[in-house]
Backbone as a printed PyTorch tensor [residue, N CA C, xyz], in Angstrom:
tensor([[[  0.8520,  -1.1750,   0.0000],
         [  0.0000,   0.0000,   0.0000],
         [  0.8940,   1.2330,   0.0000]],

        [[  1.0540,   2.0040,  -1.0390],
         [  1.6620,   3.0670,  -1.1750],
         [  1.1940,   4.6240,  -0.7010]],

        [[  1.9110,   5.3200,  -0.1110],
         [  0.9840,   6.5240,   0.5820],
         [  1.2240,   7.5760,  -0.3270]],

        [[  2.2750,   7.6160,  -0.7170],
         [  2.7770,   8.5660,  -1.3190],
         [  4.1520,   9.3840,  -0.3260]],

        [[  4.3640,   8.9080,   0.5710],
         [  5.2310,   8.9790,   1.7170],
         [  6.8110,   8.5610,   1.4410]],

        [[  7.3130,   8.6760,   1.9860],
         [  9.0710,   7.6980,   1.7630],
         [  9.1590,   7.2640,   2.7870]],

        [[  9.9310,   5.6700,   2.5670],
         [ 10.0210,   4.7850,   3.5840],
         [ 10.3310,   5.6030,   4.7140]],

        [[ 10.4030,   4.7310,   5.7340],
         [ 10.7510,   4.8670,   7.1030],
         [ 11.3910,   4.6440,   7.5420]],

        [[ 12.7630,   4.6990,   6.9200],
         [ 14.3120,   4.3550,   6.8820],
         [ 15.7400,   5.0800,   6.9270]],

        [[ 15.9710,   5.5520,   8.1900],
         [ 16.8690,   6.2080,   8.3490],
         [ 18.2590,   5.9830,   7.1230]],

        [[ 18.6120,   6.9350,   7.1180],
         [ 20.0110,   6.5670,   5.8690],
         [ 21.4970,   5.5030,   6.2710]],

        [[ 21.6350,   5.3460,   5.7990],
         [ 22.7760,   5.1120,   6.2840],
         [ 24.0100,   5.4390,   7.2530]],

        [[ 24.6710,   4.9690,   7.8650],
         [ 25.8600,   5.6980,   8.6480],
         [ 26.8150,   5.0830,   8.2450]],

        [[ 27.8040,   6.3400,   7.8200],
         [ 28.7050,   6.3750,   7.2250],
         [ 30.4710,   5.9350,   8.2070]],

        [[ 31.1390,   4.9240,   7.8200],
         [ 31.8860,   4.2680,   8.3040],
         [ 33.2590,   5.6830,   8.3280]],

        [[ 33.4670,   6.1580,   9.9800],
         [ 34.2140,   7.3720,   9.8520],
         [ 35.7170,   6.5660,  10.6010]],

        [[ 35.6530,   5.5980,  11.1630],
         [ 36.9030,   4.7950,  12.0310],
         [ 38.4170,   5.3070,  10.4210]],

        [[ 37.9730,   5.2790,   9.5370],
         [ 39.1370,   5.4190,   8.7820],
         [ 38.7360,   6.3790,   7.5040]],

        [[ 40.4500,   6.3540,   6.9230],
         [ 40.1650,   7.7570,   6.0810],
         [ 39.1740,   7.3980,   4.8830]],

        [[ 38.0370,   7.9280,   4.5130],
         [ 37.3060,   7.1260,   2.9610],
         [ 38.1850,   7.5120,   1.6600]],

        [[ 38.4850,   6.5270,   1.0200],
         [ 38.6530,   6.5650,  -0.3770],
         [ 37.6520,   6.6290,  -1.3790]],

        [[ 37.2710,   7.1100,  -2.3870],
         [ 36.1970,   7.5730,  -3.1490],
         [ 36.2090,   6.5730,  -4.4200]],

        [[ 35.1860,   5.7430,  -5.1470],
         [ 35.6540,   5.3040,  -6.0650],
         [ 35.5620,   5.9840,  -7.5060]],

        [[ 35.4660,   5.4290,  -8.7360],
         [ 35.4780,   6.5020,  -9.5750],
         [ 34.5540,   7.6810, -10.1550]],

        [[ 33.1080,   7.4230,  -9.1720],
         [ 31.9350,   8.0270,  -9.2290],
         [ 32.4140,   9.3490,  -7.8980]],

        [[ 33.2080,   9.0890,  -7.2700],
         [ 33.9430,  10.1320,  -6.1510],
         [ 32.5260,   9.7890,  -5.0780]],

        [[ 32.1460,   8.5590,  -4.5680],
         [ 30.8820,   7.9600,  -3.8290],
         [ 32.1490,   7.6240,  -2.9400]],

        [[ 32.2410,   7.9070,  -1.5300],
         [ 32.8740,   7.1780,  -0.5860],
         [ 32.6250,   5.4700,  -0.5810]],

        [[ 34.0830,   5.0830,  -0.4660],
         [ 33.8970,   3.6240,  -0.4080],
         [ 34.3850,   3.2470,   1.1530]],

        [[ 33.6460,   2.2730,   1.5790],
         [ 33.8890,   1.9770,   2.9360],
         [ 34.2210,   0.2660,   2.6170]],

        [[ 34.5660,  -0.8670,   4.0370],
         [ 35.2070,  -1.6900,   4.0100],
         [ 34.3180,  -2.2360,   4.4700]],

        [[ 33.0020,  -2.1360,   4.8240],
         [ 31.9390,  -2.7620,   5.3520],
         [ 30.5300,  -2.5580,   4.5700]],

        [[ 29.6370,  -3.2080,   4.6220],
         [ 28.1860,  -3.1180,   4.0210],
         [ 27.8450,  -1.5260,   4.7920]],

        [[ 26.7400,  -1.0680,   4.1380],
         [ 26.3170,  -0.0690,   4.6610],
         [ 24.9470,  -0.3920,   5.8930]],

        [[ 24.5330,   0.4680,   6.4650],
         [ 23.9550,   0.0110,   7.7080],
         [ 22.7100,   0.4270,   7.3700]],

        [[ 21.2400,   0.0140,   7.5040],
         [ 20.0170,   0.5240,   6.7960],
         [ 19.3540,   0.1510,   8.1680]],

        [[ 18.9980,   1.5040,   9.1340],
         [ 18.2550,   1.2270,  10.6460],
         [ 16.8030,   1.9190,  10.4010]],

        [[ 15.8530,   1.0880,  11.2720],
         [ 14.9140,   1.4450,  10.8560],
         [ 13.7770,   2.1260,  11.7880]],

        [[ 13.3870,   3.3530,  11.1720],
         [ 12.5410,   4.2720,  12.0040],
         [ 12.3420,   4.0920,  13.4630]],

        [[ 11.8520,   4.9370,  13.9840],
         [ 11.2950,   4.2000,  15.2730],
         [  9.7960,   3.8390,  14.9000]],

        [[  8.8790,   4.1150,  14.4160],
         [  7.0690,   4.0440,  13.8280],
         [  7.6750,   2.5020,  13.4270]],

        [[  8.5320,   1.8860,  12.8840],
         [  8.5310,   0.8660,  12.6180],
         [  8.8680,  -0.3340,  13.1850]],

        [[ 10.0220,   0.3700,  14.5080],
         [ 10.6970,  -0.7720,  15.2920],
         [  9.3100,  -0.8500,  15.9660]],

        [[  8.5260,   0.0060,  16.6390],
         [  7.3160,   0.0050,  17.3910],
         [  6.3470,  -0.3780,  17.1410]],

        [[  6.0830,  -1.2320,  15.7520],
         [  5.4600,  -1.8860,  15.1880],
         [  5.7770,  -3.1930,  15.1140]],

        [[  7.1300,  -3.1010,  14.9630],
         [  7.5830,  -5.1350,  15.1030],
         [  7.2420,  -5.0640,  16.2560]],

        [[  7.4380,  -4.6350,  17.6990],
         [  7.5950,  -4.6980,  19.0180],
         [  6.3180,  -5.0010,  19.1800]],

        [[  4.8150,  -4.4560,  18.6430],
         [  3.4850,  -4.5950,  19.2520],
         [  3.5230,  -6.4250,  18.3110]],

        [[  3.3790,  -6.3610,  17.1510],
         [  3.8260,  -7.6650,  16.5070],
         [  4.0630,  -9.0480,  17.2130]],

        [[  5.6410,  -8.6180,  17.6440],
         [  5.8640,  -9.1950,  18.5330],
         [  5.6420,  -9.9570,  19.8610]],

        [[  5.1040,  -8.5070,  20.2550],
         [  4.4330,  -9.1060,  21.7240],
         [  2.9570,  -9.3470,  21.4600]],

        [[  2.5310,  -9.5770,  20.1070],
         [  0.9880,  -9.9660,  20.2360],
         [  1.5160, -11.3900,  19.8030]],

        [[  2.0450, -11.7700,  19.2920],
         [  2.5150, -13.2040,  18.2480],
         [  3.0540, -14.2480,  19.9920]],

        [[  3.6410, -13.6790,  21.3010],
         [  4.4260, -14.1160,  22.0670],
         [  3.3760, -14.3800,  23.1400]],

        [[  2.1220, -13.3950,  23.3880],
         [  1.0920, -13.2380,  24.4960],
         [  0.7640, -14.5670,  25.0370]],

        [[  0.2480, -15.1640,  23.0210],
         [ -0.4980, -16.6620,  23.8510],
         [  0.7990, -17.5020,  24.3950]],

        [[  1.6130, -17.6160,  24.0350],
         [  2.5840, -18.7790,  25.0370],
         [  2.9440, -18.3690,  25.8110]],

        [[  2.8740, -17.1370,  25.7560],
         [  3.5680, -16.8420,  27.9850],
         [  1.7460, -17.3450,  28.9840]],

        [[  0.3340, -17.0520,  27.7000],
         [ -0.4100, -17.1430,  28.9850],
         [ -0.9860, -18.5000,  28.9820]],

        [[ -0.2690, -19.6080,  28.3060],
         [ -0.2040, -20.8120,  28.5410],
         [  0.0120, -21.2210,  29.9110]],

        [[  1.0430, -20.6340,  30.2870],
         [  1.8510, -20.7650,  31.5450],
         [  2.9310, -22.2320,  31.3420]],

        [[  2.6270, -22.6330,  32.5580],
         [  4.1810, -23.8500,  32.3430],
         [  3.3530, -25.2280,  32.6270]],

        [[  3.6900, -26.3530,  31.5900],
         [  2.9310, -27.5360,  32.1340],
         [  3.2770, -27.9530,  33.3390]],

        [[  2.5380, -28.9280,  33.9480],
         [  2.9840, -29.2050,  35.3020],
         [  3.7600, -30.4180,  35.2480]],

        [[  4.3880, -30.9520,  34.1640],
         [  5.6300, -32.2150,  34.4580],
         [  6.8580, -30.9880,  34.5710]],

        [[  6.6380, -29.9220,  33.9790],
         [  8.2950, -28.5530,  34.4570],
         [  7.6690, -28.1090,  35.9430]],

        [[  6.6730, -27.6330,  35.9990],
         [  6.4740, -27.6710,  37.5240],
         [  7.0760, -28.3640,  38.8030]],

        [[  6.4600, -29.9060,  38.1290],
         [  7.5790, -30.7180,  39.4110],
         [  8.4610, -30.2870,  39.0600]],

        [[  9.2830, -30.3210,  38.0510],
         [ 10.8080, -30.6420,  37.7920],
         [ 11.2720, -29.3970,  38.5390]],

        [[ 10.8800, -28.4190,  38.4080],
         [ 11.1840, -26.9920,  39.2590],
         [ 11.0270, -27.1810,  40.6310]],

        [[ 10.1020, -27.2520,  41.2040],
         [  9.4600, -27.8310,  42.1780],
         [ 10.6870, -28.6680,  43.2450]],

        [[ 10.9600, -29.8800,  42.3010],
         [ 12.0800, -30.9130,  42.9120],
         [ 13.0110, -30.3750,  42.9440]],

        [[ 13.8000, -29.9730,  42.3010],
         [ 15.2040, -29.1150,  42.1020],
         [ 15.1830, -27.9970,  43.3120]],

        [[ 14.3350, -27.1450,  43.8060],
         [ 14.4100, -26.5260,  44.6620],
         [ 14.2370, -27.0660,  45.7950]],

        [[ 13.7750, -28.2740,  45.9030],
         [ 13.7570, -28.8410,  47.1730],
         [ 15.3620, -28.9430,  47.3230]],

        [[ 15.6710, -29.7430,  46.5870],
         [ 17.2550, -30.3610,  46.5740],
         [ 18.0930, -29.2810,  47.3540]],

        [[ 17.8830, -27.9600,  46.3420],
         [ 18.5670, -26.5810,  46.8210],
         [ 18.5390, -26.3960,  47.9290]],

        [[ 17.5090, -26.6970,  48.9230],
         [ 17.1510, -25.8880,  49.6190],
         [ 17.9430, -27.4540,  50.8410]],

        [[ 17.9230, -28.4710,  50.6060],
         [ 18.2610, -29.4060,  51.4340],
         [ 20.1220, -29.1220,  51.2720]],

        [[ 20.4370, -28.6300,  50.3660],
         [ 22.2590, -28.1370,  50.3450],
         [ 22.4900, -27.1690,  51.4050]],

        [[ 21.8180, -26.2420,  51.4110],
         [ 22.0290, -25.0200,  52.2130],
         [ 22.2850, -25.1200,  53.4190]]])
């Protein structure tokens, strides 16, 4: 769906750790891929995404054969001490 807008994509950052050499277009050449980070409207969109895609298995909760197993193990702990 096109808005008529431009992405939501910050530019690039430009690799400054060393001196740039230019290639024959005089375009800085760097020694690494360029870096393409993305908006915040967008990270805040994977994030709701995210935590809607994650909701149902956290409100599963934990079966109860990890229960004991948790359960037992802290006994143990607690009989070391």
């Amino acid at each position: 769906m096109k808005t008529g807008k431009t992405a939501n994509v910050e530019p690039p950052v430009p690799n400054t750790d060393k001196p740039e050499a230019r290639d024959a277009m005089g375009r800085p050449v760097t020694s690494r891929k360029s870096e393409v980070r993305l908006g915040r409207e967008v990270q805040a969109r994977i994030g709701q995404q995210l935590r809607a895609m994650y909701d149902a298995v956290v409100n599963q909760g934990v079966p109860q054969h990890i229960a004991d197993l948790v359960r037992r193990l802290s006994e143990q702990d607690d009989g070391l001490a």
